[in-house]
Each structure stands twice: as structure tokens, then as C-alpha cells.
C-alpha positions in Angstrom: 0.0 0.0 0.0 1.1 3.5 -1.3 3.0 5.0 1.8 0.1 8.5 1.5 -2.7 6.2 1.8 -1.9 4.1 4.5 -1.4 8.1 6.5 -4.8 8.8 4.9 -6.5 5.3 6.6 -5.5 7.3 9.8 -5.4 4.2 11.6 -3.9 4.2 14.9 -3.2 0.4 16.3 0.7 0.2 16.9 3.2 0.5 18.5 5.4 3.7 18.9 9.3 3.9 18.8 10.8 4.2 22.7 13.0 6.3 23.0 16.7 5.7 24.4 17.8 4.7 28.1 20.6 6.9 29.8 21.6 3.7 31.6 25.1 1.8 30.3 24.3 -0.9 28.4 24.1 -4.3 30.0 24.5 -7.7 27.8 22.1 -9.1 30.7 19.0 -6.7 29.9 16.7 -6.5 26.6 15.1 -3.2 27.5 14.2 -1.0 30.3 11.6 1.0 31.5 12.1 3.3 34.2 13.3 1.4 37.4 12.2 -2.3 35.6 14.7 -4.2 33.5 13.6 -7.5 31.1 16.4 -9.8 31.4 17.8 -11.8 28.9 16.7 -14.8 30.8 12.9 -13.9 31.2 12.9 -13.3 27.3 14.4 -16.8 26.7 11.3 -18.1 29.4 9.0 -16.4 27.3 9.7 -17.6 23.8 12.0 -21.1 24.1 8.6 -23.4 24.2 6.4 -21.1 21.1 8.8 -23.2 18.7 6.6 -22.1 15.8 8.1 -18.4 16.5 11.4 -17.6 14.8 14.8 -16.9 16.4 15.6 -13.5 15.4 16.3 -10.4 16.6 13.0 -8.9 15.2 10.9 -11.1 17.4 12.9 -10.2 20.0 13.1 -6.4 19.8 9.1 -6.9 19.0 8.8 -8.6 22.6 11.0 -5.8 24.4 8.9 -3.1 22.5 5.4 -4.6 24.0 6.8 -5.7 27.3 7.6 -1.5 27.8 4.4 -0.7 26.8 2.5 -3.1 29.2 5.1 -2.4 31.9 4.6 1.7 31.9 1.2 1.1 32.1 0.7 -1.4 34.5 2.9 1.2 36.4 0.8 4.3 35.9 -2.7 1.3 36.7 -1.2 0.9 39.9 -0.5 4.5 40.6 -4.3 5.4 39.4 -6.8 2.7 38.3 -8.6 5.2 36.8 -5.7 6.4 34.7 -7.4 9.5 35.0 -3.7 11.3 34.7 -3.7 9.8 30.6 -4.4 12.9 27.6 -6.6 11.9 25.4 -6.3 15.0 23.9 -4.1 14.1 20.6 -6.2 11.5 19.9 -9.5 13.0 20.5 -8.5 15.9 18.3 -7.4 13.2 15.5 -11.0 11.6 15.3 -12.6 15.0 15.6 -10.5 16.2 12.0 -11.7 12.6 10.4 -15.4 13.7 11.2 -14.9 17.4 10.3 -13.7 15.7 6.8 -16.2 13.3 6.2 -18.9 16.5 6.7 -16.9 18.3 4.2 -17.1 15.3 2.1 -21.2 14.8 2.4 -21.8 18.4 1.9 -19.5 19.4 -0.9 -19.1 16.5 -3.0 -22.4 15.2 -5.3 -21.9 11.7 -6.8 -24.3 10.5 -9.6 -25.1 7.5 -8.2 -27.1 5.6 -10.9 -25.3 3.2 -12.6 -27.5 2.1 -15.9 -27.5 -1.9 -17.4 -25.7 -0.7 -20.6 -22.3 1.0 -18.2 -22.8 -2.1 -16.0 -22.0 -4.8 -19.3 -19.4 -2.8 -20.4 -17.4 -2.9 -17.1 -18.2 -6.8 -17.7 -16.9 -7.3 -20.4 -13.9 -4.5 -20.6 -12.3 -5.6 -17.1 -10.5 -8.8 -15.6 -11.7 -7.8 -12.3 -13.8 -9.9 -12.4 -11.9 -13.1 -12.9 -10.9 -15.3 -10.1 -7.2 -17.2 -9.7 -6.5 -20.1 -7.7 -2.6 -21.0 -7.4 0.2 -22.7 -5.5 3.2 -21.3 -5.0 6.7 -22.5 -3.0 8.4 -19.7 -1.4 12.0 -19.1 0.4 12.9 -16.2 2.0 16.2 -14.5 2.7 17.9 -14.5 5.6 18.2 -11.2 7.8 20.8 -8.5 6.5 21.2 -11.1 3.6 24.7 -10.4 1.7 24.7 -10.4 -2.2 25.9 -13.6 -1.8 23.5 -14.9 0.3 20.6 -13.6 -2.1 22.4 -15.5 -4.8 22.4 -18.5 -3.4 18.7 -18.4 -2.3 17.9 -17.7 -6.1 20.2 -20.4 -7.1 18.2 -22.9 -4.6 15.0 -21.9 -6.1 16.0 -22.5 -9.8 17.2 -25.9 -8.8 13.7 -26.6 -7.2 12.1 -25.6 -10.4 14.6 -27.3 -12.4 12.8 -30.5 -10.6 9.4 -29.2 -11.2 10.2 -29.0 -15.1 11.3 -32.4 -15.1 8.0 -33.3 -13.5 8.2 -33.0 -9.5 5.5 -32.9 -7.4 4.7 -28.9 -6.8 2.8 -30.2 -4.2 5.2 -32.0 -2.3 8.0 -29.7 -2.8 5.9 -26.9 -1.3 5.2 -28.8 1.6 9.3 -30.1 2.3 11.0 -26.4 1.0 8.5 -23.7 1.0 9.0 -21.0 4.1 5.4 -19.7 3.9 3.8 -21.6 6.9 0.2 -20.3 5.8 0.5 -22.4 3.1 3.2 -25.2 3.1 1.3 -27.8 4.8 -1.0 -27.5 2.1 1.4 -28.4 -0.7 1.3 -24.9 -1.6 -2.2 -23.9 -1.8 -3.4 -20.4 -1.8 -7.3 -21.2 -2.2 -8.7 -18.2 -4.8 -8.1 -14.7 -4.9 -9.3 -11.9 -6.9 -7.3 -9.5 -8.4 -5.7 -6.6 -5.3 -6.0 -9.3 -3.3 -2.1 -10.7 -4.1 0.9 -8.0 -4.1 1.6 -6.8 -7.7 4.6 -9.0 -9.1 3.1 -11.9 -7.7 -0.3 -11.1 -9.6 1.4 -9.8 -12.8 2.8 -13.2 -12.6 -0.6 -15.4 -12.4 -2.2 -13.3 -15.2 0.5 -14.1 -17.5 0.2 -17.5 -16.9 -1.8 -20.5 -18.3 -3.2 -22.9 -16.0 -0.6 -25.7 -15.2 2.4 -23.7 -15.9 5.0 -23.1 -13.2 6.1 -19.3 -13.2 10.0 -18.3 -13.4 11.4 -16.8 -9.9 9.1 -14.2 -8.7 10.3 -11.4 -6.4 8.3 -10.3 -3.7 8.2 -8.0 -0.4 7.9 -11.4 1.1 10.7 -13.6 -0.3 11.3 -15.2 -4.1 8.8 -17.2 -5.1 7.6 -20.2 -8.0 4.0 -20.0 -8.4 1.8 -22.8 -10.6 -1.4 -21.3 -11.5 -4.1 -23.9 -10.8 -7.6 -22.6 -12.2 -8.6 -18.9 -13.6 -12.3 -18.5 -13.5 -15.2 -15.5 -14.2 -18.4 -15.7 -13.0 -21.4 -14.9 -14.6 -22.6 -11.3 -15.2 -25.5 -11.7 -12.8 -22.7 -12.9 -10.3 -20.8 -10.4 -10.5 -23.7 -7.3 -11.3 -23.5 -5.6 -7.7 -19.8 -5.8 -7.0 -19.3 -4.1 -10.3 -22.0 -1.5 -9.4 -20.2 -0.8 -6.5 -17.0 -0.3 -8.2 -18.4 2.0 -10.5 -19.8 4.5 -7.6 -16.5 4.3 -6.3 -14.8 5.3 -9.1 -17.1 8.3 -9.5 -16.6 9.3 -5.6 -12.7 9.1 -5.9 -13.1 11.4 -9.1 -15.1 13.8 -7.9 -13.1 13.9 -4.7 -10.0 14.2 -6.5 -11.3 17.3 -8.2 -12.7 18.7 -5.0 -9.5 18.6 -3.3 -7.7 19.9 -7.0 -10.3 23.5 -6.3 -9.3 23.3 -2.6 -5.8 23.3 -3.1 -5.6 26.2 -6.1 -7.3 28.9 -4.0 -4.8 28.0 -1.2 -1.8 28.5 -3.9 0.4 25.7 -5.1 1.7 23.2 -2.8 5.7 23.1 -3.0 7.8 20.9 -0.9 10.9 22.6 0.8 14.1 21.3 -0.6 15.6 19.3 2.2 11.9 19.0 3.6 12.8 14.6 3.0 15.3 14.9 5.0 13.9 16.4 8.1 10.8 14.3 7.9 13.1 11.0 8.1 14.8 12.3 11.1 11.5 13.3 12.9 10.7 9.9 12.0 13.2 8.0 13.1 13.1 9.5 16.4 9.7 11.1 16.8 10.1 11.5 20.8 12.5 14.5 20.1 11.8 17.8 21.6 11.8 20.5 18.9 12.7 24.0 19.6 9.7 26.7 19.3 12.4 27.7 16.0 12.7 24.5 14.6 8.9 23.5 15.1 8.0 26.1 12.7 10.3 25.2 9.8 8.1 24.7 7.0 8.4 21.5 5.1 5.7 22.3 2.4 4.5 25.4 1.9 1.4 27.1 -0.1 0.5 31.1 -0.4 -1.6 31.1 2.7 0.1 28.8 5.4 2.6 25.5 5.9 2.9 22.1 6.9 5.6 22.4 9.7 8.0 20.3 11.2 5.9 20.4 13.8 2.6 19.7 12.8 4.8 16.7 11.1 6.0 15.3 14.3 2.6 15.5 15.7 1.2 13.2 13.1 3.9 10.8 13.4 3.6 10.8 16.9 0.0 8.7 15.9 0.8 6.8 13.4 2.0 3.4 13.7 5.7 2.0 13.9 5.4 0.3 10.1 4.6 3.8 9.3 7.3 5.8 10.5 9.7 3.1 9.6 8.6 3.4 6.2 9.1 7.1 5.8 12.5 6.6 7.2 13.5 4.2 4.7 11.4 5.9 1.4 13.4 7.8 -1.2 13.1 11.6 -1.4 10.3 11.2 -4.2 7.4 9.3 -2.6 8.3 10.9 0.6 7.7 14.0 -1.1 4.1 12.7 -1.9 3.8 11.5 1.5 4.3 15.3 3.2 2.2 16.6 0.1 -0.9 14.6 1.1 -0.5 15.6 4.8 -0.7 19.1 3.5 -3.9 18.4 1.6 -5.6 16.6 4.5 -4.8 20.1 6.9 -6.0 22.3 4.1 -9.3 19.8 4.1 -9.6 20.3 7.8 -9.3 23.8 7.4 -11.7 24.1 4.7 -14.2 22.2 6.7 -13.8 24.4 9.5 -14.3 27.4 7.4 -17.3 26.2 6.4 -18.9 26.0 9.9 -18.4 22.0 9.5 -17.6 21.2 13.6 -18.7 18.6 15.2 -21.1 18.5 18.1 -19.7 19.4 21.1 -20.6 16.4 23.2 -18.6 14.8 20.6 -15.2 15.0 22.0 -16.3 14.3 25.8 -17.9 10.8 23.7 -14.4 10.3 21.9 -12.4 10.8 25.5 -15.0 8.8 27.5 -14.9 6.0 24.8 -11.2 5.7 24.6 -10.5 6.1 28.2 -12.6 3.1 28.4 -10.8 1.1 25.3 -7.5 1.7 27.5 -9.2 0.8 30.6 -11.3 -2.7 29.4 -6.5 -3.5 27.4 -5.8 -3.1 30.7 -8.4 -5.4 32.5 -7.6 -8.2 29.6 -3.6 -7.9 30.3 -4.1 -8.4 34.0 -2.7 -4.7 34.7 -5.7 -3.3 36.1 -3.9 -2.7 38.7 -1.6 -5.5 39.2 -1.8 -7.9 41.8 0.4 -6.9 44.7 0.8 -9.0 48.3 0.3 -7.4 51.1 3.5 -5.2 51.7 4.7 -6.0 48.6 6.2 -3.3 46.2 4.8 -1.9 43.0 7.8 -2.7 40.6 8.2 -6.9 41.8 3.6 -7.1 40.7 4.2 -4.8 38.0 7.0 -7.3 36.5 5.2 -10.6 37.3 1.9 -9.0 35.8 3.3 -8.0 32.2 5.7 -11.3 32.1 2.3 -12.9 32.6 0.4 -11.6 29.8 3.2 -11.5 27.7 3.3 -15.1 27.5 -0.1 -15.5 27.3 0.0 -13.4 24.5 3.0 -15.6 22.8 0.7 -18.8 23.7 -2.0 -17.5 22.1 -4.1 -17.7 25.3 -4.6 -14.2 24.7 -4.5 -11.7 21.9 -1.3 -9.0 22.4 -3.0 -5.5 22.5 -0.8 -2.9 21.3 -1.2 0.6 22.6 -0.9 2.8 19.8 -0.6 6.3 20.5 -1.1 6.3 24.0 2.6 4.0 24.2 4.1 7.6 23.4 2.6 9.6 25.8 3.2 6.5 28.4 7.3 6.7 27.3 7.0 10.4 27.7 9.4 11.6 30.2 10.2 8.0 31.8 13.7 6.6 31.0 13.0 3.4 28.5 14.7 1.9 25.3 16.2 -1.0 24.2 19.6 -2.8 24.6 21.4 -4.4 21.5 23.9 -6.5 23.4 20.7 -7.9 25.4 18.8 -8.8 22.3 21.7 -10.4 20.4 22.6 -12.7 23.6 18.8 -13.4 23.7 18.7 -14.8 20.9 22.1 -16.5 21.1 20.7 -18.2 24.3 17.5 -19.0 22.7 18.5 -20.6 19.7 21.3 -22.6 22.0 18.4 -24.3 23.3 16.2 -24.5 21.0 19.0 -26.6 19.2 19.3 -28.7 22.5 15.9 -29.9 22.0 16.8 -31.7 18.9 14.4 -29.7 16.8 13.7 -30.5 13.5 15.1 -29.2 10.0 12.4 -27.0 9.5 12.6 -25.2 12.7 16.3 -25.5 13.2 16.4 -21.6 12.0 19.8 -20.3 12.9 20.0 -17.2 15.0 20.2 -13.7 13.6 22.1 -11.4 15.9 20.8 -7.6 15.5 22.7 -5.2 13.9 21.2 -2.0 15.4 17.7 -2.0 16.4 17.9 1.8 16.2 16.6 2.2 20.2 19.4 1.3 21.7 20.9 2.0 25.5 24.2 4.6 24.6 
């Protein structure tokens, strides 16, 4: 998904980057927060039995991220089990702008909604949307901070295993011995039907190219490389497929008419131009969006317009709710979609501000709803971890129940016993002012240890994976 529409979504369900601890590193401890230590030891507890879990420093760092979560607020549940002392605020104010825009939408924007017979068997006939793929595929995947080397030889391994397949080799049961996709290995492969969107674009480029029985060449994918046999390509009737393609049609006509609502918007506001090293900056905020910006450097515009700005500021805020896949992403993108990226969070603050303009503001019970409803979401997490507050014996301390509380619904949540609930924005304001981060020697012995004795258990080939050691996890104790 395009890195301005997933911002757009404004969905809010992750994790945010900690921040670093003052504290000297300590090859003992995986993270920290504030007076609480996770030791290398308790992580091993935690993950040596869920064999179907990789060893890597990702899972690890993922488990030290959402154990500092759940242990800041299991400490700020047993200082107030009202958490009464939490802002809603940044969120409120998020969900207040999504309604001020969809107002602006329903009162400014007129769809023709009518789609005739005659426009509905055109889009029949003119579109593959409505055909329907079923395939296998076998997939291997890299291994973490692969060399060039490394990638070779993957790709080498995967033209020998369609070498076999050419010479007439089960697909099926070459899927189910090689293929590192455990959604569908143990079904020789199988990826049931899917619809066009549904598969990521080189993969689906691939299937319509392809004739049914015919094993693709090595496809490249996000997820690893891959050899795909199409199995079956169907289309339903018309009269199956009548209302989808309605829908679709009204769509169509809503995203065009948006687009030239928000085209008029933007040309009485002047043209949008990004700031030259605006990329830049907007990586940096993003790869360390607890930083504390001077009142100068808050107001350095990133893209600007004849009337107003999108600040550095107003950029950090956003980030500040947005989820960890998110900011990673805008750290890693290139200058040109990043570009597009700070453009469309432009747009959606000249929307906002259009919407107010127009007297568009919601009710104003609306944001006491919002606070009381989200105070409650936080509340009910908390009740489900076991944090609210944690259990404490009589005399005992805060910090010994705090630690035996989130190590318990950690690994219920690594069991599956229990879903993990990730804090989204509230994890920033929680890491707010209370020392926290990661440690890289902890991780790497972590999973050192754990992939010592996973190995002592005899495991088999397939979950023998040898142990990546991080290189930087990029919140790491100085």
C-alpha cells in the first residue's frame, strides 16, 4: 500500500518507537523501563517453548517493545486505576478532524449515483476484475541482513527446485518439504482463490500471465522469491458479478469527484511546493519522533502554499500517531514518494481547514464521547492484560507485581491464550518523560541463548532456523 494512503487510513493500532535509556548498556538486559529491567533470561522463558516463533532479533526487539508498553502502564494502573492522569487529547483531536472531513465530504461533494445496465456490461466485459485465480506457490525467503551472496544462493536454490518441477516433480510435495510460507506449506502450496488486489503486484502480474498448469520463473516479492503454478482462472457470470461491479463503479465516480474537490481546494490555497531538504527532516523526525523540537525549529516549513505550511511540527505530531510500520517506512522511502507522502498531509490540513471554514464542527458532546470511549478502550487493554492494577501481596512493592503482571500476559499473548493489544498512540505519551529503550547486546545474547536451546531440544530441519544477531535496532541503550 502507497505510503500517503496508508497516512490517509489514519489508523492508529501500533506500537510507537521508545526512546533511548541513559543507563550503560548491559549484555544481561533487553530493554528498560524506568526502574524495571527485562532480562535476557525472562525473554528466553518467554519464547524457548512457542517453537513455531522464529529466532531472530526482530521477534525479540518486538517482545522488548510490547513488554515496555505493558510495563509503563501497569505502572501508571497501579498508581491510578482510573488512569485519570492519561491525555486523550491528541487522539480526540485526531478523530474529531476525520469527522470534520467526512462532513466536508457529504456536503460538498455530489456523486451521480445511478449506474445504468448498458455501463454495467461494459465494465463486464472491458475488465479482468472480475476473474478469479486459484494458485500454488513455494516460497523461500532470505535471511536477515542477507549479503549479495546470500541472495544468490537463495535464487540459485529456487531454480534448482524448479529445475525439478520442469522435469516433472510434485509442486505439491516440494511446497510442503521447502517452501518458508507456513500459511501455506502444509498445504502443498495452496493459496485457495483470490481476486485480483488481493495478491501484491509482481506476484499477480505473474498469475495473469500464466496459463493454468504452468509453473512461473522466480518471482520477487516484499515477502521472499517465489515459484507460483497457477491452478484454475475463472469468471463468474454477469449476474454474479452485477453488484460488485455497481459498486465499483460508484467508487470510481466518488474518488473522481473527490479528486477534483481537493484539486479546487488546493488552487485557491496556492500551489503546494515541498521545501528542498523538507525529506530529510521528515526521516529524522521519523526515526526519532520522541525529540523535543525547539519553538524555531517546530516552525520550519516542510511544504508550503501562499496562505500557510505544513511544519515540522505539525509533522512530528502526526507521526507521533501513526503506527511504527509507518514511521519506519518514511525513514526508509526515497526523497520522491516521501515528497508525496508530506504533500498529502498538506492536503488533509487544508481539508480540515476548509471544513472548519465552512462552519463544519462537530457536536460538542462529541469530543467528551471520543475521550469517555477511549479512556474506556484503555481501561477494558488493561483489565484483559491483568494490569488493572496489578496484583500486589500485602507489603509487597509496585515494581516486583508490575513485573510478574506484564511477564504474565506477555506469554499469554506468545501462547495464544490471549491476543497482544498494542497501545498505539497512548505507548508515546506513556514513554513520555520516563527513561526506557532498548539494549542491543541484550537482544543479540537473547537470541544467542534461545537458539542454543532450541538446538538442545533436537528440533527439526524446519525449525532449526539459525539465530540472527541484530545489527542496530535503532533504540538502543548509549
Amino acid at each position: 500500500m502507497k505510503l500517503e494512503r496508508k497516512m490517509l487510513a489514519w489508523v492508529l493500532p501500533l506500537l510507537i518507537a521508545g526512546a533511548c535509556s541513559d543507563t550503560a548498556p548491559d549484555p544481561n538486559v533487553v530493554a528498560r523501563a524506568g526502574s524495571i529491567e527485562l532480562s535476557v533470561d525472562e525473554v528466553v522463558e518467554l519464547l524457548v517453548d512457542e517453537e513455531a516463533l522464529p529466532v531472530d532479533a526482530n521477534l525479540v526487539d518486538a517482545v522488548a517493545q510490547l513488554w515496555i508498553d505493558y510495563t509503563l502502564l501497569a505502572r501508571a494502573a497501579a498508581e491510578d486505576s482510573t488512569l485519570a492522569a492519561l491525555d486523550f487529547g491528541p487522539m480526540v483531536q485526531a478523530a474529531l478532524d476525520q469527522d470534520r472531513l467526512i462532513a466536508l465530504r457529504d456536503s460538498a461533494i455530489q456523486v451521480d449515483t445511478i449506474v445504468t445496465s448498458e455501463a454495467l456490461a461494459a465494465r463486464y466485459e472491458s475488465s479482468d476484475a472480475t476473474t478469479r485465480y486459484r494458485a500454488r506457490h513455494l516460497m523461500l525467503q532470505y535471511p536477515l541482513q542477507a549479503t549479495a551472496v546470500q541472495r544468490d544462493s537463495v535464487r540459485a536454490r529456487l531454480g534448482a527446485l524448479r529445475a525439478q518441477l520442469v522435469d516433472g516433480a510434485s509442486f505439491e510435495d516440494l511446497a510442503r518439504r521447502f517452501s518458508q510460507d507456513p500459511g501455506s506449506a502444509a498445504n502443498g502450496g495452496d493459496l485457495g482463490y483470490f481476486s485480483p488486489g488481493e495478491m501484491v503486484r509482481p506476484f499477480e502480474d505473474a498469475v495473469r500471465s500464466m496459463e493454468p498448469g504452468q509453473v512461473s520463473e522466480v518471482v520477487e516479492t516484499p515477502m521472499g522469491l517465489h515459484l507460483i503454478r497457477l491452478e484454475d482462472r475463472q469468471r463468474p457470470a454477469f449476474e454474479e458479478m452485477a453488484g460488485q461491479l455497481r459498486d465499483q463503479l460508484r467508487q470510481e465516480r466518488a474518488q473522481r469527484a473527490e479528486s477534483l474537490f481537493v484539486a479546487g481546494v488546493e488552487e485557491r490555497a496556492g500551489a503546494l511546493s515541498v521545501v528542498e531538504d523538507a525529506p530529510t527532516v521528515a526521516r529524522d523526525l521519523a526515526a526519532n519522533p520522541s525529540v523535543r523540537l525547539s519553538s524555531r525549529a517546530a516552525r520550519r516549513p516542510l511544504v508550503e502554499w501562499r496562505s500557510g505550511a505544513l511544519t515540522a511540527g505539525r509533522v512530528l505530531e502526526l507521526l507521533r500517531l501513526e503506527t511504527i510500520e509507518v514511521q519506519q517506512q518514511v525513514v526508509e522511502s526515497p526523497d520522491e514518494p516521501l515528497e508525496g507522502f508530506l504533500m498529502a498531509l498538506a492536503r488533509r490540513d487544508l481539508l480540515v481547514a476548509e471544513a472548519r471554514g465552512a462552519g463544519l464542527e462537530p457536536p460538542a458532546a462529541r469530543a467528551d464521547s471520543l475521550t469517555t470511549a477511549i479512556s474506556e478502550q484503555v481501561l477494558g487493554a488493561a483489565r484483559r492484560l491483568g494490569l488493572l492494577p496489578p496484583e500486589r501481596a500485602p507489603g509487597e512493592r509496585v515494581e516486583p507485581a508490575v513485573r510478574r503482571a506484564v511477564l504474565s500476559a506477555l506469554g499469554d499473548n506468545l501462547s495464544g491464550a490471549s491476543p497482544s493489544i498494542p497501545l498505539g498512540p497512548l505507548s508515546y505519551q506513556l514513554r513520555t518523560g520516563t527513561a526506557h529503550g532498548t539494549v542491543n547486546a541484550g537482544i543479540g545474547r537473547a537470541v544467542l541463548e534461545l537458539g542454543r536451546q532450541r538446538a538442545a531440544r533436537g528440533l527439526s530441519e524446519s525449525e532449526s532456523v539459525p539465530p540472527q544477531a541484530p545489527t542496530d535496532t535503532g533504540s538502543v541503550a548509549p
